[in-house]
C-alpha positions as CSV (number, residue, x, y, z in Angstrom):
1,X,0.0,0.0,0.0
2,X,1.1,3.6,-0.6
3,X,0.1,7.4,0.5
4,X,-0.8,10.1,-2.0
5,X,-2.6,13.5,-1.4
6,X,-6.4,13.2,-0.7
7,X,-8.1,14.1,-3.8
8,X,-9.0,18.4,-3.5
9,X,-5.9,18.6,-1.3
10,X,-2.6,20.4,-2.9
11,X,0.6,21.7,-1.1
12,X,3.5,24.0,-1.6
13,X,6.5,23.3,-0.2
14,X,8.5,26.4,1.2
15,X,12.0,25.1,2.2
16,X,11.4,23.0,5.0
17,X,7.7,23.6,5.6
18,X,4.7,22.4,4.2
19,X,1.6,24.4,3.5
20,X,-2.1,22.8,2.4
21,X,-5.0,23.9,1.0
22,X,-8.1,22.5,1.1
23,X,-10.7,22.9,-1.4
24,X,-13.5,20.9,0.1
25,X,-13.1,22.7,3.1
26,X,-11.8,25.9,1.9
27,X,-8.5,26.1,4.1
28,X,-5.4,26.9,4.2
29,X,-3.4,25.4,7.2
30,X,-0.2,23.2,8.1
31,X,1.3,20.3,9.9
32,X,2.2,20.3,13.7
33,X,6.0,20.0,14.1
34,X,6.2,16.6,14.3
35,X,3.8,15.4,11.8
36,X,5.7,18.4,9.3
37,X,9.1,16.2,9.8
38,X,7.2,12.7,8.8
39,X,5.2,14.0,6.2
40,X,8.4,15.6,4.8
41,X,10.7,12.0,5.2
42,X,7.5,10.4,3.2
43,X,8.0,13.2,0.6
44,X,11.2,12.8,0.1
45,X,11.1,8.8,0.3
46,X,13.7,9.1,3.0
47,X,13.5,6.1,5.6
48,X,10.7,6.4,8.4
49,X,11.4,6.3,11.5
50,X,9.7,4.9,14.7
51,X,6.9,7.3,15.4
52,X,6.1,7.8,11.4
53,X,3.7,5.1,10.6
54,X,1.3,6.4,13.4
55,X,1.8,9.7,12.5
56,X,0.7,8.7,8.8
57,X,-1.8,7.1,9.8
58,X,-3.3,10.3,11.7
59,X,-3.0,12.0,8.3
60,X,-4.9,9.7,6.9
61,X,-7.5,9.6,9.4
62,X,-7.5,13.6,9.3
63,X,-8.1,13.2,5.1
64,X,-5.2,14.9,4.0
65,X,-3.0,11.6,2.4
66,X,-5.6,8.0,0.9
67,X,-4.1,5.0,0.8
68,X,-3.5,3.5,-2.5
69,X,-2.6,-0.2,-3.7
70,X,0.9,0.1,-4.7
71,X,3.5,2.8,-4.9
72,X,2.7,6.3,-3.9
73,X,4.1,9.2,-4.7
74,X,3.5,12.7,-2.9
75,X,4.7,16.0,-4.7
76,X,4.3,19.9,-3.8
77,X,2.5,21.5,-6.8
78,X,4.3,22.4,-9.4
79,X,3.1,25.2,-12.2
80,X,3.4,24.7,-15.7
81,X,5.2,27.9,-16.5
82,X,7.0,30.3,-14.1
83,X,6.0,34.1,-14.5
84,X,8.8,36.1,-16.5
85,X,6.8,39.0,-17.6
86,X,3.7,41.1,-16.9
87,X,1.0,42.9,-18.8
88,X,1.5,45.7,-16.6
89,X,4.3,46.6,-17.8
90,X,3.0,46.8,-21.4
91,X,1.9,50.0,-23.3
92,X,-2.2,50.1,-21.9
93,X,-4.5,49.9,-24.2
94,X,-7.6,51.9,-24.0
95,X,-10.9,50.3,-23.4
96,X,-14.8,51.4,-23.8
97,X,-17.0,52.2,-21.2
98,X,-19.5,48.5,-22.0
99,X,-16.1,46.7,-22.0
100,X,-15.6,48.3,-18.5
101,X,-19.2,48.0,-17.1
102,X,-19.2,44.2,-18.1
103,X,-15.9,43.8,-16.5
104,X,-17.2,45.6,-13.5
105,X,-20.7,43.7,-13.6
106,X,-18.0,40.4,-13.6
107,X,-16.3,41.5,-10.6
108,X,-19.6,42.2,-8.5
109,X,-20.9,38.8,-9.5
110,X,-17.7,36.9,-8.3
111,X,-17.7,38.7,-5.1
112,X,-21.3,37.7,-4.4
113,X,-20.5,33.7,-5.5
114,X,-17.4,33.4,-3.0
115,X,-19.4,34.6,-0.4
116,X,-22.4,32.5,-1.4
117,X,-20.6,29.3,-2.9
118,X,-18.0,27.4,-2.0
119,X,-14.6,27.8,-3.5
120,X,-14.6,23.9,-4.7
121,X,-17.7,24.7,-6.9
122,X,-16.2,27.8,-8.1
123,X,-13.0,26.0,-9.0
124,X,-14.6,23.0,-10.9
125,X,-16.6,25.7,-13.3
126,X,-13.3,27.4,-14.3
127,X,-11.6,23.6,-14.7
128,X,-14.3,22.6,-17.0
129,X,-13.6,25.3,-19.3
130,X,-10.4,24.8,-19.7
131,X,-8.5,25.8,-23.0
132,X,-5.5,24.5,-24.4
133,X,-3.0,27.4,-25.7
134,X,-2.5,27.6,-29.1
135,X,0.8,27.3,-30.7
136,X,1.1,31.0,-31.0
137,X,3.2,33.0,-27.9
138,X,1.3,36.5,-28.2
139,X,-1.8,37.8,-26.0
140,X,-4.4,38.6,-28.5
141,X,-5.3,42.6,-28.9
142,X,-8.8,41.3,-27.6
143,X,-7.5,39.5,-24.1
144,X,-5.9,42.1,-23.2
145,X,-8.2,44.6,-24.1
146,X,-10.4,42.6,-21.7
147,X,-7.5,42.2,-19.2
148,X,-6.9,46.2,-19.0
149,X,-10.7,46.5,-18.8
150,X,-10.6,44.8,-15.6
151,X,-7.6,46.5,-14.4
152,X,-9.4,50.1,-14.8
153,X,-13.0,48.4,-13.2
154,X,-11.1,46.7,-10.2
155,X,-9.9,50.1,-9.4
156,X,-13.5,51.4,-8.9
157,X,-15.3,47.9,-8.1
158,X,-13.2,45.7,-5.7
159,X,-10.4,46.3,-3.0
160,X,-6.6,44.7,-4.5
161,X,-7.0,42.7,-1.7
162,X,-9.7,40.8,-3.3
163,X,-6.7,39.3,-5.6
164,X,-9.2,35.8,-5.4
165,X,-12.8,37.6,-6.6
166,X,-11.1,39.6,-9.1
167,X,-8.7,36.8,-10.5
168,X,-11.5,34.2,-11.1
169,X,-13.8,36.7,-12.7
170,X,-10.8,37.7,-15.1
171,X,-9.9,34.2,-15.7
172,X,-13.7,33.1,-16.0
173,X,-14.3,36.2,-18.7
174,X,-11.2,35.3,-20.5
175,X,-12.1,31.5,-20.8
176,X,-15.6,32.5,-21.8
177,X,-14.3,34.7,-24.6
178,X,-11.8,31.5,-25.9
179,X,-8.4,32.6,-24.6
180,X,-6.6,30.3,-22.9
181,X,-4.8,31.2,-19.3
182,X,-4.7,29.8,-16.1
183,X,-5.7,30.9,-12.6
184,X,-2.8,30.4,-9.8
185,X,-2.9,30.6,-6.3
186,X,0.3,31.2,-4.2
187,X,1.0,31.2,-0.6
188,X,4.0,33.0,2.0
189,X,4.9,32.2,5.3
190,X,6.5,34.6,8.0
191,X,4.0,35.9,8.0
192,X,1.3,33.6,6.1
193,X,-0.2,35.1,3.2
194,X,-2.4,33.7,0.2
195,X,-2.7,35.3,-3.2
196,X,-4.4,34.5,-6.6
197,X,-3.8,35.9,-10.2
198,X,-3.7,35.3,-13.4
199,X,-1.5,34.3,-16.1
200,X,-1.2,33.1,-20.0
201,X,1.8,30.9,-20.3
202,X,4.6,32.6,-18.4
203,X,2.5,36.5,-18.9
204,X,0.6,37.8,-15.8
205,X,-2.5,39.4,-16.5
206,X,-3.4,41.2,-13.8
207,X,-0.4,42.0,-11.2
208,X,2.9,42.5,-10.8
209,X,6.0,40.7,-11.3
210,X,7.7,41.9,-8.2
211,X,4.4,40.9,-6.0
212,X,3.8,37.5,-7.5
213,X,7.1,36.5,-6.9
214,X,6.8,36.4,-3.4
215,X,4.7,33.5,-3.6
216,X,5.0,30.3,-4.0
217,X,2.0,28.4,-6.2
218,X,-0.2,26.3,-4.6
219,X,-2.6,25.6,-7.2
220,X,-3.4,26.1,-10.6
221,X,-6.6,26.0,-12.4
């Protein structure tokens, strides 16, 4: 029998700690000291030692690792592409005022559906729209004419601190319109801080490089 993650459970590992999230239970939390240095030995396929097994088995219990017939294998999450560039940055392009009102209607709505919904449910509608990127490297004139719309609504709509609202309604417009990019969550410690934006490839859409870099991803979507 092996460990893996329990399915809606993802971690990032940030030098010698481990940080979860939990999508069924919308939660970000870690490991007690002890069960930290097991779960890291398992990760690492280093040998147990005496205590581990029961310690494992309490994470199991706790839902965070399944058991699974043969060989598991537990990983921190690891994006697809690292950010090397942002939009920001870019000449702005301008934008009309219906562009900006249904970017700022978009905004309101995902406000409302994180307080309403949970984040699982909101997650699983942006996976099942999916889109594969093209073989082409450029941001089409139309995403980020929707991308700067949003940037000039968010301003007037949503606090930056709402990086999660304003990052799945960006993601969910650009998806909707057939342009491919990926929502990514990121997390700090010292102190512990969580963060969400968006990103085509290695482009962010909607942030910084500087800010994003300060995180390590968690998830992507």
């Amino acid at each position: 029998m092996g460990l893996v993650l329990a399915q809606g459970v993802s971690f990032a590992r940030l030098g010698e700690r481990a940080i979860f999230l939990d999508l069924r239970s919308d939660r970000y939390f870690g490991l007690s000291v002890t069960s930290e240095v097991a779960f890291l030995r398992l990760m690492d396929e280093r040998p147990p030692e005496d205590g581990d097994p029961a310690i494992l088995d309490g994470l199991v219990r706790d839902g965070i690792l399944e058991q699974v017939s043969g060989q598991g294998s537990i990983l921190p999450f690891k994006p697809a592409f690292h950010p090397a560039t942002s939009l920001l940055d870019a000449e702005r392009l301008p934008v009309g005022a219906w562009r900006q009102a249904r970017a700022a209607w978009a905004l309101k709505r995902s406000q409302h559906e994180l307080k309403t919904r949970p984040l699982s449910g909101l997650v699983n509608e942006l996976s099942a729209c999916r889109l594969e990127y093209d073989v082409e490297m450029n941001i089409s004139e139309d995403a980020r004419r929707i991308c700067w719309a949003f940037e000039a609504a968010g301003l007037l709509v949503t606090p930056l601190r709402n990086c999660l609202s304003r990052s799945l309604a960006l993601a969910g417009t650009l998806r909707g319109r057939g342009h491919a990019c990926e929502l990514v969550i990121g997390v700090a410690i010292n102190p512990f801080q969580a963060h969400a934006w968006v990103q085509a490839r290695d482009t962010l859409l909607n942030d910084s490089l500087e800010r994003v870099l300060q995180f390590t991803p968690i998830l992507a979507v």
